[in-house]
DOVEX-779263 format. One record per residue (C-alpha): residue number from 1; residue in three letters; x, z negated, y negated. Coordinates in steps of 0.1 Angstrom, whole numbers, plus 2048, in hexadecimal, padded with zeros to 3 digits. Example, Ala and Ser with C-alpha at 12.3 -4.5 7.8 and 13.67 -1.06 7.14 Angstrom:
1 | Ala | 87B | 7B2 | 82D .
2 | Ser | 889 | 7B9 | 80B .
***
This chain:
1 | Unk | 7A2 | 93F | 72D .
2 | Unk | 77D | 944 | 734 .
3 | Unk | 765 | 922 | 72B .
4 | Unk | 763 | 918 | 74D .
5 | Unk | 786 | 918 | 75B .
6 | Unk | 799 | 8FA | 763 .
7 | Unk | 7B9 | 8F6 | 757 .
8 | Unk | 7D6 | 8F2 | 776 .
9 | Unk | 7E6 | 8CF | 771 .
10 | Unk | 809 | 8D1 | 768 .
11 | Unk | 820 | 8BA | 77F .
12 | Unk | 82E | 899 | 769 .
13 | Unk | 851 | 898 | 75C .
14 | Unk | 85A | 879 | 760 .
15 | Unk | 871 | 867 | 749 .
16 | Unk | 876 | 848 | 73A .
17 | Unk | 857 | 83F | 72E .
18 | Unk | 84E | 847 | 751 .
19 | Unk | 862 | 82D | 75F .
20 | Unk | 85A | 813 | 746 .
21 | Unk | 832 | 816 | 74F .
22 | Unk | 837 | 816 | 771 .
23 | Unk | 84D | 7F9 | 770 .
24 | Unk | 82F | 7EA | 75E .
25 | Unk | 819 | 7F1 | 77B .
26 | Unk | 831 | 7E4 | 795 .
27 | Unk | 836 | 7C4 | 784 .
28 | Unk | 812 | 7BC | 784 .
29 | Unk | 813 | 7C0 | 7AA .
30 | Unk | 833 | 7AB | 7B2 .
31 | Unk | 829 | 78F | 7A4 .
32 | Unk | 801 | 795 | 7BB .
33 | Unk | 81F | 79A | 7DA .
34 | Unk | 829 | 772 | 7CB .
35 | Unk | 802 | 768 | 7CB .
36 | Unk | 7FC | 777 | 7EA .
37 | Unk | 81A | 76B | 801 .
38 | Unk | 817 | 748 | 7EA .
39 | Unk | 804 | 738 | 80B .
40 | Unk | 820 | 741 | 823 .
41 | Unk | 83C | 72A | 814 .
42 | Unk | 81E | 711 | 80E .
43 | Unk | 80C | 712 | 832 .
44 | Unk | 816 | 6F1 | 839 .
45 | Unk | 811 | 6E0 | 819 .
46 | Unk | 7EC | 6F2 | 815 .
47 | Unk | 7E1 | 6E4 | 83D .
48 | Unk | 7ED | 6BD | 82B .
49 | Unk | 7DC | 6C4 | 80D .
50 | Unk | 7B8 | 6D1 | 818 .
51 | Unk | 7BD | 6BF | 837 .
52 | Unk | 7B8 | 6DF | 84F .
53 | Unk | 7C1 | 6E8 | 870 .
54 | Unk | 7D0 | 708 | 87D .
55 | Unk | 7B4 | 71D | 87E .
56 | Unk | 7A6 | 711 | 85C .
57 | Unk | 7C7 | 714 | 84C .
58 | Unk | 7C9 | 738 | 85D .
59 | Unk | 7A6 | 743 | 845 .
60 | Unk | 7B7 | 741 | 828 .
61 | Unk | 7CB | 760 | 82E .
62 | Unk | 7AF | 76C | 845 .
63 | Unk | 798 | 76C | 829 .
64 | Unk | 7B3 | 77A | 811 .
65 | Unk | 7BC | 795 | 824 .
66 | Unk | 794 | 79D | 82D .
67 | Unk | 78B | 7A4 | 804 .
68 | Unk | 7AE | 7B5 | 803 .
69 | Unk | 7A6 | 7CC | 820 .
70 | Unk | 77F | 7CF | 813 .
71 | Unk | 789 | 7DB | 7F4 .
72 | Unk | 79F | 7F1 | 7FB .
73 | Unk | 787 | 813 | 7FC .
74 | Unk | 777 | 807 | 7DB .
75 | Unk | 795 | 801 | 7CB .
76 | Unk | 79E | 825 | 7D4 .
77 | Unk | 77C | 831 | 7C5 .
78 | Unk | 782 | 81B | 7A5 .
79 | Unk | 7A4 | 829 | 7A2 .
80 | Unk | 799 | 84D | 7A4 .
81 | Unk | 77C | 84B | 78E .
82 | Unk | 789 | 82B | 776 .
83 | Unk | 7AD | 82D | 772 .
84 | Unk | 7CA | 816 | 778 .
85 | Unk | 7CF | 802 | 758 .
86 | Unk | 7A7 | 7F7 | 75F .
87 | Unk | 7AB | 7F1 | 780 .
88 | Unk | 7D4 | 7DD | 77E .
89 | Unk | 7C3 | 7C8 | 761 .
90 | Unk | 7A4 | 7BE | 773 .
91 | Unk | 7BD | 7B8 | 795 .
92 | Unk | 7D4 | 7A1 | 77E .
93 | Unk | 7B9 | 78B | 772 .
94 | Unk | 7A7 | 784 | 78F .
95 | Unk | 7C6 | 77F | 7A4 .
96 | Unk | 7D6 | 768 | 786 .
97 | Unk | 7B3 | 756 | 789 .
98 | Unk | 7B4 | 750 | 7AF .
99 | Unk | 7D8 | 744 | 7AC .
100 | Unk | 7CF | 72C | 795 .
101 | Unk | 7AF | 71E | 7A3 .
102 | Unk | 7C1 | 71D | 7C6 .
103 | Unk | 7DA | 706 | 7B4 .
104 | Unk | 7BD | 6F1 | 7A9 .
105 | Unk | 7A3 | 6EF | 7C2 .
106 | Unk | 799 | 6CD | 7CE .
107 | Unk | 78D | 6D9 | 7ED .
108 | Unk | 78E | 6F1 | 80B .
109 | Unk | 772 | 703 | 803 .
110 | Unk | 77E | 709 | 7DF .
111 | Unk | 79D | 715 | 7E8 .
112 | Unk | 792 | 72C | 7FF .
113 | Unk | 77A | 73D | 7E2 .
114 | Unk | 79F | 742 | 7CF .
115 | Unk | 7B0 | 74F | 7E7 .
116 | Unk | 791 | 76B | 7ED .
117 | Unk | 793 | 76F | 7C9 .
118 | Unk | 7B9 | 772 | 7C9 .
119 | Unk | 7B2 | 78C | 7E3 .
120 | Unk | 799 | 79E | 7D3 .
121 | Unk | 7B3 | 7A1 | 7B8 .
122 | Unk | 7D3 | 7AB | 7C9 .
123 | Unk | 7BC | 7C6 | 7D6 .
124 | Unk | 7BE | 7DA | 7B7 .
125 | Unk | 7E8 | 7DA | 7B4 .
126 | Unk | 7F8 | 7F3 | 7CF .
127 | Unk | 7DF | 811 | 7CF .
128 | Unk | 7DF | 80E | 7A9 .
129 | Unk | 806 | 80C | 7A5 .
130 | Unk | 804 | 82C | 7C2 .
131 | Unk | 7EE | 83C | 7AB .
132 | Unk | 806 | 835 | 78E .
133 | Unk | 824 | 846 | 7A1 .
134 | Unk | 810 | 86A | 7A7 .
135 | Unk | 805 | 86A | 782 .
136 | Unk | 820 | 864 | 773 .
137 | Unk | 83E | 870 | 788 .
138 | Unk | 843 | 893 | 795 .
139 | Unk | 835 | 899 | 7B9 .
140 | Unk | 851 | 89C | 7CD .
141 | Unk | 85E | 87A | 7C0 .
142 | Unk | 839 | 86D | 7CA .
143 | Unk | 848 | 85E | 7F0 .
144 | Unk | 865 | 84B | 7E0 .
145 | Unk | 84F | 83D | 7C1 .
146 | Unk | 83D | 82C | 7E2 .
147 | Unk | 858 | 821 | 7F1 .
148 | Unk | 866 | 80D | 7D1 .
149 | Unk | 846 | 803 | 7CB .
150 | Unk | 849 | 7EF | 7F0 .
151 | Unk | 867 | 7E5 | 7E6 .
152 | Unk | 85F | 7D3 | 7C7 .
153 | Unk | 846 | 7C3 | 7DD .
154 | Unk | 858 | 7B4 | 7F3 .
155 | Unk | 86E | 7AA | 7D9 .
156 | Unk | 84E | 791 | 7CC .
157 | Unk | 850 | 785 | 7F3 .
158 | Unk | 874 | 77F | 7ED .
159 | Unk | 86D | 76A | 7CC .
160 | Unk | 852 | 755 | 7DF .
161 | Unk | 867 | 74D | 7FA .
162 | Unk | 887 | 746 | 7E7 .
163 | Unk | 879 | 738 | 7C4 .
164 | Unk | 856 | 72B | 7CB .
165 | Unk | 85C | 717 | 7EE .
166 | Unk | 877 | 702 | 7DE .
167 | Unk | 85F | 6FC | 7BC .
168 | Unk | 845 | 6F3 | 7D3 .
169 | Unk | 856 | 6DB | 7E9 .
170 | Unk | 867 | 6CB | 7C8 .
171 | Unk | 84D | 6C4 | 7AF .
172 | Unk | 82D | 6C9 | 7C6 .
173 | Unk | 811 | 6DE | 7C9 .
174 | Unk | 7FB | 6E1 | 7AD .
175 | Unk | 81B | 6E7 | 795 .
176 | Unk | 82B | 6FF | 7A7 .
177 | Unk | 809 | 717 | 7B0 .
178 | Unk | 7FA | 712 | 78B .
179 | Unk | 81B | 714 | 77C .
180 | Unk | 822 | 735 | 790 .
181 | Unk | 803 | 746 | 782 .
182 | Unk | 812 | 747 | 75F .
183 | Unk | 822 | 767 | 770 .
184 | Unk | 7FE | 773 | 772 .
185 | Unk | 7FB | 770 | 746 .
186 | Unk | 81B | 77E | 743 .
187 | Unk | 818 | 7A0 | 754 .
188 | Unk | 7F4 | 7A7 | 742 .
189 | Unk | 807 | 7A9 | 721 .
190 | Unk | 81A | 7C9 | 728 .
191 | Unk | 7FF | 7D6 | 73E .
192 | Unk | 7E1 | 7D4 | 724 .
193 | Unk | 7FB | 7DB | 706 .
194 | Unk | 80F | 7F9 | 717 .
195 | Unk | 806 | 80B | 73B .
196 | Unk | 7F4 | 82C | 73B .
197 | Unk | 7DF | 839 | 755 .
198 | Unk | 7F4 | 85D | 74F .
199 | Unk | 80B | 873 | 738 .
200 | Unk | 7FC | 884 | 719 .
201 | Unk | 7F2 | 8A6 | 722 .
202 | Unk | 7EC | 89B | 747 .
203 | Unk | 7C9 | 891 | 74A .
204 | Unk | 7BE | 88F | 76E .
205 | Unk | 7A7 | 8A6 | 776 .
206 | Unk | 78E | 88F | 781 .
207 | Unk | 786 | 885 | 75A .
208 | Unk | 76A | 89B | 75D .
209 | Unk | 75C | 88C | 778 .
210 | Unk | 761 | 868 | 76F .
211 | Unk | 74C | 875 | 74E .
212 | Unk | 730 | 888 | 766 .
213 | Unk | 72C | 869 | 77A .
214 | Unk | 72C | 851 | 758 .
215 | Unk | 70E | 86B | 74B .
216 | Unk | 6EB | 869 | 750 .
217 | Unk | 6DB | 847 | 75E .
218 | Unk | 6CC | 855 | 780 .
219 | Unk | 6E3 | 875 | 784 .
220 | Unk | 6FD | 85F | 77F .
221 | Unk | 6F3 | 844 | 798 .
222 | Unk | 6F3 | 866 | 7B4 .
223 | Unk | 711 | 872 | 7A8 .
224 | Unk | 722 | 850 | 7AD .
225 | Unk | 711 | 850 | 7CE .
226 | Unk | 719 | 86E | 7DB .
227 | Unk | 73C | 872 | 7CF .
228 | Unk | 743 | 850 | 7DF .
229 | Unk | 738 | 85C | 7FF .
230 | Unk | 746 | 881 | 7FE .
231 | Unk | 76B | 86B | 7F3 .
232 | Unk | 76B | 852 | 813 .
233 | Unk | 75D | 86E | 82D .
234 | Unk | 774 | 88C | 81F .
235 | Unk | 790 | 876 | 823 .
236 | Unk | 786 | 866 | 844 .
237 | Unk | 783 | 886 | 852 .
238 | Unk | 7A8 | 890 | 84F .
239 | Unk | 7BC | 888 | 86E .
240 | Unk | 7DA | 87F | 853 .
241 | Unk | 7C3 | 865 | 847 .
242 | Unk | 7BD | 854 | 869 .
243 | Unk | 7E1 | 85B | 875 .
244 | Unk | 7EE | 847 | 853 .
245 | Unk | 7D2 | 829 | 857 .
246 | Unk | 7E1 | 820 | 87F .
247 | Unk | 804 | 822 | 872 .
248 | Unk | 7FF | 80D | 85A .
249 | Unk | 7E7 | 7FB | 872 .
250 | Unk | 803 | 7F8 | 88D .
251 | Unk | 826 | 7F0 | 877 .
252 | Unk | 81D | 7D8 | 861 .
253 | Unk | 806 | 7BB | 86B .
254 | Unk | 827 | 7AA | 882 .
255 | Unk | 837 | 7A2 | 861 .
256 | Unk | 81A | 79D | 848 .
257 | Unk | 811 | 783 | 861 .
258 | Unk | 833 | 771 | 863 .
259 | Unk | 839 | 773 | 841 .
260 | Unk | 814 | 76E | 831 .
261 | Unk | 80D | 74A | 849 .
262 | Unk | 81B | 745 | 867 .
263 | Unk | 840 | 74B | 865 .
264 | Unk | 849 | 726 | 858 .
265 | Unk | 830 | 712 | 871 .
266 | Unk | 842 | 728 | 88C .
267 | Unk | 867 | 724 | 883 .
268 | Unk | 85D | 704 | 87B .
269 | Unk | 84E | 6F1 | 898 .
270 | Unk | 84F | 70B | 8B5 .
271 | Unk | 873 | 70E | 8AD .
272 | Unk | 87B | 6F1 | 89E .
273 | Unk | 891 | 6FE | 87A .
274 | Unk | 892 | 6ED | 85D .
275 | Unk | 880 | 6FC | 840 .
276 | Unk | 89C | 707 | 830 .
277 | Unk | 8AB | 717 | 84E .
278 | Unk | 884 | 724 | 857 .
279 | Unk | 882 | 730 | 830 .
280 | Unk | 8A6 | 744 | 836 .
281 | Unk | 895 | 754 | 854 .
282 | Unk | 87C | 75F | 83E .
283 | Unk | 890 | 76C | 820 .
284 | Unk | 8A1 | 77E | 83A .
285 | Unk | 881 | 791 | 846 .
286 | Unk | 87D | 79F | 824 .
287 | Unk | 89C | 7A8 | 81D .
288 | Unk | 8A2 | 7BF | 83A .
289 | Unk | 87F | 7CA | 82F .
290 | Unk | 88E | 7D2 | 80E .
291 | Unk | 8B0 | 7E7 | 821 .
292 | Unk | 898 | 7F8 | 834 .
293 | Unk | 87E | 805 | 81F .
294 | Unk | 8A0 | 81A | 80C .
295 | Unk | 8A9 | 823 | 82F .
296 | Unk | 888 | 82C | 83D .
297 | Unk | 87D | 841 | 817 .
298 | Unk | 8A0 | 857 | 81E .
299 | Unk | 89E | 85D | 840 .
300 | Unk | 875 | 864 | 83D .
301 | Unk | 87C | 877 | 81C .
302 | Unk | 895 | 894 | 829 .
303 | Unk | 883 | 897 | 84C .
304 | Unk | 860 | 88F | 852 .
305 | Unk | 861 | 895 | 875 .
306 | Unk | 871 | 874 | 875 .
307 | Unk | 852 | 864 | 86C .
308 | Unk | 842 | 85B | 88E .
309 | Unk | 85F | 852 | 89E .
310 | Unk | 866 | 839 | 882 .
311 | Unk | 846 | 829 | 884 .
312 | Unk | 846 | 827 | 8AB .
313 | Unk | 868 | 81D | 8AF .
314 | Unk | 861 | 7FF | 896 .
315 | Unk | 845 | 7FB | 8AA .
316 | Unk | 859 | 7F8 | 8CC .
317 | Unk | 875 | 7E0 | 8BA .
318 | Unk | 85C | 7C9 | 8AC .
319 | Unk | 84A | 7C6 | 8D2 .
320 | Unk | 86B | 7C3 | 8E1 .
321 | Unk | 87B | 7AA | 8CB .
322 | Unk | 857 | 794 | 8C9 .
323 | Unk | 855 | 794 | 8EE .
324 | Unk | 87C | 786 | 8F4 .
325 | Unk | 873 | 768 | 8DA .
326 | Unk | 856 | 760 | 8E9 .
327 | Unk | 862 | 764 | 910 .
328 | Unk | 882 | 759 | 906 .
329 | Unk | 888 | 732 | 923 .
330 | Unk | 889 | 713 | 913 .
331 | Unk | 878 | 705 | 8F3 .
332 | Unk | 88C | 718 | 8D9 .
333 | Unk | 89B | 736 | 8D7 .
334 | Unk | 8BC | 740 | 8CB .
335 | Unk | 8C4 | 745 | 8A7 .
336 | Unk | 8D2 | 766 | 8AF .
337 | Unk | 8B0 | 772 | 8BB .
338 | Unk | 89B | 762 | 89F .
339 | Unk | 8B3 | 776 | 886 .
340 | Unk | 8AD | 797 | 89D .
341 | Unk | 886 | 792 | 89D .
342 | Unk | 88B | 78E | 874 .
343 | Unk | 8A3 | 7AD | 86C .
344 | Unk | 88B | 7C3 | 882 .
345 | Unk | 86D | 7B3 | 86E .
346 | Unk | 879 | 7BE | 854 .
347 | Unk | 874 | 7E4 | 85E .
348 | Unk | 84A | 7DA | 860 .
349 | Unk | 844 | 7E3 | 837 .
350 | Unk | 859 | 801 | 838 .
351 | Unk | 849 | 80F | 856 .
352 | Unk | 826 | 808 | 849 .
353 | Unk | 82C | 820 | 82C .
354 | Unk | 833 | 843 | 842 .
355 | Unk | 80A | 83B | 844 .
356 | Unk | 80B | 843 | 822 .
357 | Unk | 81F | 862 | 827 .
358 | Unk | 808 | 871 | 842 .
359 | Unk | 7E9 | 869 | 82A .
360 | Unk | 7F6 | 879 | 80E .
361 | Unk | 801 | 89D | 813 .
362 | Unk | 7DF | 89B | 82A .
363 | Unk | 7C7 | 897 | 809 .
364 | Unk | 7C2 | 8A8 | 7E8 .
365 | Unk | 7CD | 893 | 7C7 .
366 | Unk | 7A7 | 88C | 7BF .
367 | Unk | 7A5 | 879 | 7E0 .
368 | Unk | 7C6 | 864 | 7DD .
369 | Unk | 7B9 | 849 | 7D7 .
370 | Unk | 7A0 | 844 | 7EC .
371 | Unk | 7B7 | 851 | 80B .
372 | Unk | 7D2 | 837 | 7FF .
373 | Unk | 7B4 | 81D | 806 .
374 | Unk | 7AA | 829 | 822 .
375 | Unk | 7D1 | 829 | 835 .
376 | Unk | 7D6 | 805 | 81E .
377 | Unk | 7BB | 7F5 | 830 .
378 | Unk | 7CA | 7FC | 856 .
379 | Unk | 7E9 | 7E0 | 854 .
380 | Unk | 7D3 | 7C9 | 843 .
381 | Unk | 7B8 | 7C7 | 85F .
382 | Unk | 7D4 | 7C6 | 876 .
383 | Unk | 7DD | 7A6 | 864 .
384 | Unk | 7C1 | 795 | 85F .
385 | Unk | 7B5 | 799 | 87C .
386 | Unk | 7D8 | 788 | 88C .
387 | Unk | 7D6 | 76E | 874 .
388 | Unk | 7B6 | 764 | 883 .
389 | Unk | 7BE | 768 | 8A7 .
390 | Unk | 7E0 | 755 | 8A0 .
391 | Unk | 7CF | 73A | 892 .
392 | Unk | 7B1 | 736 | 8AD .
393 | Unk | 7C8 | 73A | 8CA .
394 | Unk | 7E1 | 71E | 8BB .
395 | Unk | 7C7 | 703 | 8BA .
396 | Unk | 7B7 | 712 | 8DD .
397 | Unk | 7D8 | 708 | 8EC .
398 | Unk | 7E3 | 6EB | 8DA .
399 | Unk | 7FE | 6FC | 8C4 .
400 | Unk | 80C | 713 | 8E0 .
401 | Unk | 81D | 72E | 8CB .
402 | Unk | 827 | 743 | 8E9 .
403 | Unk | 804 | 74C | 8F2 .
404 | Unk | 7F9 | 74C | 8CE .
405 | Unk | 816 | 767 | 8C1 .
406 | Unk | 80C | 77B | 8E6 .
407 | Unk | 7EF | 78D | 8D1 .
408 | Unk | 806 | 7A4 | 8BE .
409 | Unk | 80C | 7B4 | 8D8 .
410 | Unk | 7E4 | 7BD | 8DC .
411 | Unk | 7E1 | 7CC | 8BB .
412 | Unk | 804 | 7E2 | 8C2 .
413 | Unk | 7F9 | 7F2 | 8E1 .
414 | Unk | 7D4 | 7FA | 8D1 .
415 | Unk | 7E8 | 80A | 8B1 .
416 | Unk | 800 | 81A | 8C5 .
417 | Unk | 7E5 | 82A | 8D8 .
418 | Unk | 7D4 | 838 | 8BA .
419 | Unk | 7F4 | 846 | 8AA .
420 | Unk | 7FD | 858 | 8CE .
421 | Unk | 7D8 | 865 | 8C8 .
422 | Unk | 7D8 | 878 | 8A9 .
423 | Unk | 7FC | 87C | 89E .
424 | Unk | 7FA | 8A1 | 8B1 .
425 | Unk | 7D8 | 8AA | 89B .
426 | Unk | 7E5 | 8A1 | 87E .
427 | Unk | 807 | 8AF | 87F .
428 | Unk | 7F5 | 8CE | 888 .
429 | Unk | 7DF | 8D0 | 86B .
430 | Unk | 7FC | 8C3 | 854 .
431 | Unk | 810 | 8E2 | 85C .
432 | Unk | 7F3 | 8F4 | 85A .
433 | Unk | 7F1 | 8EE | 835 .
434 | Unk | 814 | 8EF | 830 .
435 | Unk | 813 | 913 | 839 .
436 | Unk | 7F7 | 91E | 825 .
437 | Unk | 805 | 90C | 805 .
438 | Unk | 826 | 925 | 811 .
439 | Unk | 80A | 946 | 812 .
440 | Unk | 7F9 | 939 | 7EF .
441 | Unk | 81C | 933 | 7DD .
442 | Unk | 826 | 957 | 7F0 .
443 | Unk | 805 | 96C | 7E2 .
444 | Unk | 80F | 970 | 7BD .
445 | Unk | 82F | 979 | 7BE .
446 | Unk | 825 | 993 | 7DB .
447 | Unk | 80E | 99E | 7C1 .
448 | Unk | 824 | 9A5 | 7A9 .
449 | Unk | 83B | 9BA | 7BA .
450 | Unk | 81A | 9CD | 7C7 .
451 | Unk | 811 | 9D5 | 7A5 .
452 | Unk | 836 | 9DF | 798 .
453 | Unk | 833 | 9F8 | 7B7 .
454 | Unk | 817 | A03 | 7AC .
455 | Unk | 81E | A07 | 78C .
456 | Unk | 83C | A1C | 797 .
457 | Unk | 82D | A33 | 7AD .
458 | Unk | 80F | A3A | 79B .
459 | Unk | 812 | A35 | 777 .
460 | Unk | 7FA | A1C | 77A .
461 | Unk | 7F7 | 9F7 | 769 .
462 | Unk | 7E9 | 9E5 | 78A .
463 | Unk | 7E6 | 9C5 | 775 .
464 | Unk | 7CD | 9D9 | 75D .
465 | Unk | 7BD | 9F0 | 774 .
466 | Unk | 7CA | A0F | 75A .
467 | Unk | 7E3 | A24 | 757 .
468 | Unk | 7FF | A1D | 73A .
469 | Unk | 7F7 | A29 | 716 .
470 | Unk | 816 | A3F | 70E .
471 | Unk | 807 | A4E | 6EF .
472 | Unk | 81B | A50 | 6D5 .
473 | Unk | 803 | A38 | 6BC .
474 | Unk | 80B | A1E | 6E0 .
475 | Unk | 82F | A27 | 6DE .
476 | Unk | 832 | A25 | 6B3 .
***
């Protein structure tokens, strides 16, 4: 091998070890999944405490959800150029830290600083754990990695809905948020201890670039520049990028905004449940969210044409089963309904990761990362931007849920709109690559037979260039 040539990265194994520092990763984001959905058992308890109205009580997720969706790009860049086990650990302390100062804060104002910082930190979980599952896993298993890694996810809503709301409404606030942050500790032990950003003998092949950019002071300062730009804009560029970004844009805000705030004030006074019944409701969303995501990752895995029809028809089901709640005569509807509205929630997360799977086969590895960000970002702005709207619309109109929740429906159309736009360009160039991978992987064995031909016909070594040696010094 000459000096300059780069070795070709050999796909990962797998294995046990595999599984055991992935399972590291995941752990560190479900218990950011418990932080994060923390304020949506505890909606009611946090507008009592800080003494808040709607729309105040709406900017705590709002803000969340604003440093989550601003970092997302950055945390793509850090991943690519830092590594995970950097990126998890720095996640895990700041969102431990916003946990705990959330728990503590006096006031409104100090409480909404921790919940930016919790933000900031549950930033760095998904893409890195993502990043985990392509590093360590072979490729093809790179879709259902994702999937499980959703799962876990909303396994963490699960535990706040079913462990913390009943802590909370039994021993109080500050016990039950500060207490839950001991979670926080406990998953920084295995991940400092034990994760690895990759296999031995797997080095991603953008070591050498993390080292070129690390280098000299002002070469290093352009480098970083310009490889920051040349990540965001190379990605941007691909219409698998943008496709994945409205998908996840369009599924997932409905739930994220149900489950994340404004779920429990809805079941609760607009439809007048109990807690415990509203809290059911609520366990229900994820766990069809949980059926699905195994449902959705099979059907998605063995045919990808199934992808946009997946995402639109969750799309559709979500619209129509909103609009009967919300249109439905009288003051409450039906239970039957409420459950229908919830199971079909529950299909929101799943859909939102077929973004993933247009993003993916649409970028090289050394943009992963960053593309993950980008598509990341699209459900999030979806929901915070709801959140707000939600919020503004309920005190506008004196706590008139019907005209509040009627904004979904804005958001679908636009994202709808978008997919319909580009899902034709990027198919096309996905197939496009598809088929030259087919001609590359085709070439060498076409050479080969070229050169046995050869060889065959005219005595000649084609690999060499030279006829065979058939001396009899060659043949002794």
């Amino acid at each position: 091998m000459s000096p300059t040539a780069v070795p070709v990265a050999k796909d990962p194994v797998g294995g046990r070890r595999a599984v055991i520092v992935w399972s590291i990763g995941v752990a560190v984001y479900f218990v950011a999944v418990i932080f994060r959905t923390s304020l949506g058992v505890a909606g009611l308890e946090a507008a009592d405490r800080f003494h808040v109205n709607a729309s105040a009580l709406a900017t705590f997720s709002l803000l969340q959800l604003l440093v989550y969706a601003g970092m997302q790009i950055p945390v793509g860049l850090m991943v690519d150029r830092l590594g995970t086990k950097k990126v998890l650990t720095l996640g895990a302390v700041l969102f431990t830290a916003g946990q705990i100062g959330f728990a503590l804060s006096p006031s409104y104002g100090m409480a909404l600083a921790a919940r930016a910082l919790l933000g900031c930190g549950d930033a760095m979980t998904f893409i890195s754990v993502l990043r985990l599952g392509t590093r360590w896993f072979p490729a093809r298993r790179a879709p259902l990695m994702a999937q499980l890694a959703g799962l876990v996810g909303m396994a963490g809503n699960l535990v706040s809905t079913l462990v913390l709301a009943p802590v909370l409404h039994g021993v109080g606030w500050v016990p039950a948020l500060a207490g839950s942050a001991v979670a926080g500790l406990i998953v920084l032990v295995p991940l400092v201890l034990f994760l690895r950003d990759h296999p031995e003998g797997h080095e991603p092949a953008s070591a050498s670039l993390s080292a070129s950019l690390s280098a000299p002071a002002s070469a290093g300062r352009a480098g970083a520049g310009g490889f920051v730009r040349r990540q965001i804009a190379d990605s941007w560029k691909e219409p698998g990028t943008k496709l994945g970004l409205w998908v996840h844009f369009t599924t997932q805000f409905p739930a994220m905004v149900f489950l994340l705030l404004w779920g429990m004030p809805f079941l609760v006074e607009a439809q007048g449940l109990s807690r415990t019944t509203a809290g059911g409701l609520l366990t229900l969303v994820v766990a069809s969210n949980m059926a699905l995501g195994l449902i959705y990752g099979q059907v998605v895995g063995r045919r990808q044409s199934a992808r946009i029809p997946l995402a639109l028809g969750t799309v559709a089901a979500t619209a129509l089963l909103w609009g009967s709640v919300l249109a439905y005569p009288g003051d409450h509807a039906p239970m039957w309904l409420l459950i229908a509205l919830c199971l079909v929630l529950g299909g929101c997360g799943p859909a939102s990761m077929i973004g993933f799977d247009f993003a993916r086969p649409a970028n090289p590895a050394e943009r992963q990362g960053t593309a993950s960000g980008i598509t990341n970002m699209g459900g999030f702005i979806a929901s915070m931007t709801t959140l707000l709207v939600v919020g503004l619309l309920l005190d506008a109109t004196g706590d008139d849920y019907r005209v509040a929740f009627s904004s979904v429906f804005v958001l679908e159309v636009l994202g709808t709109s978008q997919i319909l736009r580009l899902r034709a360009r990027a198919l096309s160039r996905e197939r496009d690559r598809d088929h030259e991978r087919v001609r590359a992987s085709a070439l060498p064995a076409q050479g080969r037979a070229a050169d046995a031909d050869a060889e065959a016909v005219f005595g000649v070594d084609a690999a060499a260039g030279t006829a065979p040696d058939t001396s009899p010094a060659r043949a002794c």
